[in-house]
Each structure stands twice: as C-alpha cells, then as structure tokens.
C-alpha positions as CSV (number, residue, x, y, z in Angstrom):
1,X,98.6,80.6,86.1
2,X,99.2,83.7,84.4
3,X,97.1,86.3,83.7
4,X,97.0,88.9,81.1
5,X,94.9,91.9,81.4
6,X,94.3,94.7,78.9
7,X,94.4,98.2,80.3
8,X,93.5,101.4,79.0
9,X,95.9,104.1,80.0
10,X,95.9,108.1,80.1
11,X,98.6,109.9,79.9
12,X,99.2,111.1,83.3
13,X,102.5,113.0,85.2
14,X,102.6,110.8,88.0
15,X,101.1,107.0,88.9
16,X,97.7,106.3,89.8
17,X,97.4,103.4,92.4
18,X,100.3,100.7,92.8
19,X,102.8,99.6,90.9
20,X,102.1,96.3,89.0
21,X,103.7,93.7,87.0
22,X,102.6,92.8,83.7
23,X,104.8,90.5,82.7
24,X,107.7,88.8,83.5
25,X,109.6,85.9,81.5
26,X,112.9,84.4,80.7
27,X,114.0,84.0,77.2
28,X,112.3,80.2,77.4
29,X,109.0,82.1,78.5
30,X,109.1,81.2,82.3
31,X,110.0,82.4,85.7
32,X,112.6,80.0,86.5
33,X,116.0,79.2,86.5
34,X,118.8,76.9,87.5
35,X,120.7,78.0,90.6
36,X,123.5,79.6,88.9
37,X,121.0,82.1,87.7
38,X,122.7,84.0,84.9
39,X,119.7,84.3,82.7
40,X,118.0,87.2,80.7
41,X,114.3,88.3,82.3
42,X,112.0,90.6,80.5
43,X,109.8,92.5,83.0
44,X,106.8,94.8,81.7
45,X,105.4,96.9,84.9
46,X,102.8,99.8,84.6
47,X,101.7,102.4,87.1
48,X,105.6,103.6,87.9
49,X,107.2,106.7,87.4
50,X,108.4,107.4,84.2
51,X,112.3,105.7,83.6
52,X,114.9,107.8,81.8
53,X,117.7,105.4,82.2
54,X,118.4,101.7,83.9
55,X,120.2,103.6,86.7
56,X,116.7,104.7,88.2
57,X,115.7,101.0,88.3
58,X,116.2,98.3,91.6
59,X,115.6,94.8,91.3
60,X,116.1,92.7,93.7
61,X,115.4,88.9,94.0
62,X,115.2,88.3,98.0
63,X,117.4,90.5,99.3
64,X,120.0,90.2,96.3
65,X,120.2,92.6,93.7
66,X,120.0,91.8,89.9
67,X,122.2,94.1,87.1
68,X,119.7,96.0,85.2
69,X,120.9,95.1,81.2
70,X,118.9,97.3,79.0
71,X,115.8,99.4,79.6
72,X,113.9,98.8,76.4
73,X,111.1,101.0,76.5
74,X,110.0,103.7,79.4
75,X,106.6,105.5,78.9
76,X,103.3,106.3,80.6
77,X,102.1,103.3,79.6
78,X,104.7,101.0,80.4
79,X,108.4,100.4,81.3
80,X,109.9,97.2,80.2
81,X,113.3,96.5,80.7
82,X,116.1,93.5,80.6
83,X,117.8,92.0,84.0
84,X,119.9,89.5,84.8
85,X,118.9,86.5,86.8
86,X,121.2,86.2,90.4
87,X,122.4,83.4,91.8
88,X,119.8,81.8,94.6
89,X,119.3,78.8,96.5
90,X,116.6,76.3,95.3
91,X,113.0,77.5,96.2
92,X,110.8,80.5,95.3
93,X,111.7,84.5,95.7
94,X,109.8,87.7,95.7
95,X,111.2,89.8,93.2
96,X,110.7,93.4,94.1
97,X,111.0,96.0,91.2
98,X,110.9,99.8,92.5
99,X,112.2,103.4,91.3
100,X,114.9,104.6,92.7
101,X,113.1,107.8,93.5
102,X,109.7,106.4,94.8
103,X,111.3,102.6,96.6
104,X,107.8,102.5,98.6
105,X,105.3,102.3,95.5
106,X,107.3,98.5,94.0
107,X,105.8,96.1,92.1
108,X,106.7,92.2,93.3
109,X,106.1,88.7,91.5
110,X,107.5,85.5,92.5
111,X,110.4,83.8,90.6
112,X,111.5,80.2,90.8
113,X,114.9,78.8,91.8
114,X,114.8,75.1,90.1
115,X,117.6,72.5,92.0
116,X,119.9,71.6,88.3
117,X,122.7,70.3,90.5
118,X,124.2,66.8,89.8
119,X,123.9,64.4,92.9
120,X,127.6,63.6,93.2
C-alpha cells in the first residue's frame, strides 16, 4: 500500500535527516512495467539537496541507470522530476535516487518488472 504523508517544511540550506520518497508513479499511476521498460516515472523526493539541473540527479534501478527526462520542479520542499523506465528482467528492483554531490544521503523504493512476454 501506499502512503501519503503531509509534511510541513522550513526553508532550510541543507537537508535535515534522510532522503525520502514521496512519490513515485508511472503515467497509469503504478510502479510497474513490462520488461522492455521504456516508460515515463514521476518521482517526488524531499529532504535532498536542492537540484539546479537533471545532470545533478542519479537514478538507478538495480545497478542500471535510468535517463533523467525533465526536472520539473527543484525547491526546499521538494524535487520532482521525469525518468525513463530501463529495461529489467521480471521481478522487483530497488530504485536508488541520489545527488550527484551527496551519493550517500539516497532515497530508494521498490519498482516492479511485470513478465508481458508471449509464450512462443
């Protein structure tokens, strides 16, 4: 299940406590895809450094790095930002979301790899 909570936030130079994700969905609303990947994800994390451009963000889901499409908004109180889904093998990942100047403070949520392929 998710969860939603509603923080109150002050506007601060550097993070307080670890990074977290708030949200994180695919245009359909879920965190799943085929095994092509090759689908848009909208993540929301809070408590990270503040993001000046896509090129200071690292996804990765396993150990394979996603293509950061579009920051959309980068502020104390939030940065959310477009990816693009990899490629995987069926089963569930650990997405890891960090800065590129601060890798140890990442924020992680789990993403699923759904088997579409046609029994031949």
């Amino acid at each position: 299940a998710m969860q939603y909570h509603d923080f109150a936030f002050s506007v601060i130079a550097a993070p307080v406590g670890a990074a977290v994700v708030k949200q994180a969905y695919t245009d359909d609303l879920t965190r799943s895809s085929g095994l092509s990947g090759g689908v848009r994800l909208t993540i929301v994390v809070s408590n990270f450094p503040l993001v000046y451009s896509k090129a200071s963000l690292t996804v990765k889901f396993g150990d394979t790095s996603a293509k950061v499409l579009r920051l959309l908004e980068g502020s104390s109180s939030g940065t959310r930002f477009t990816v693009l889904v990899p490629p995987s093998s069926p089963g569930v990942v650990d997405v890891t979301v960090a800065h590129a100047s601060d890798a140890s403070n990442a924020a992680t949520f789990e993403f699923t790899y759904i088997d579409d392929r046609i029994p031949q």
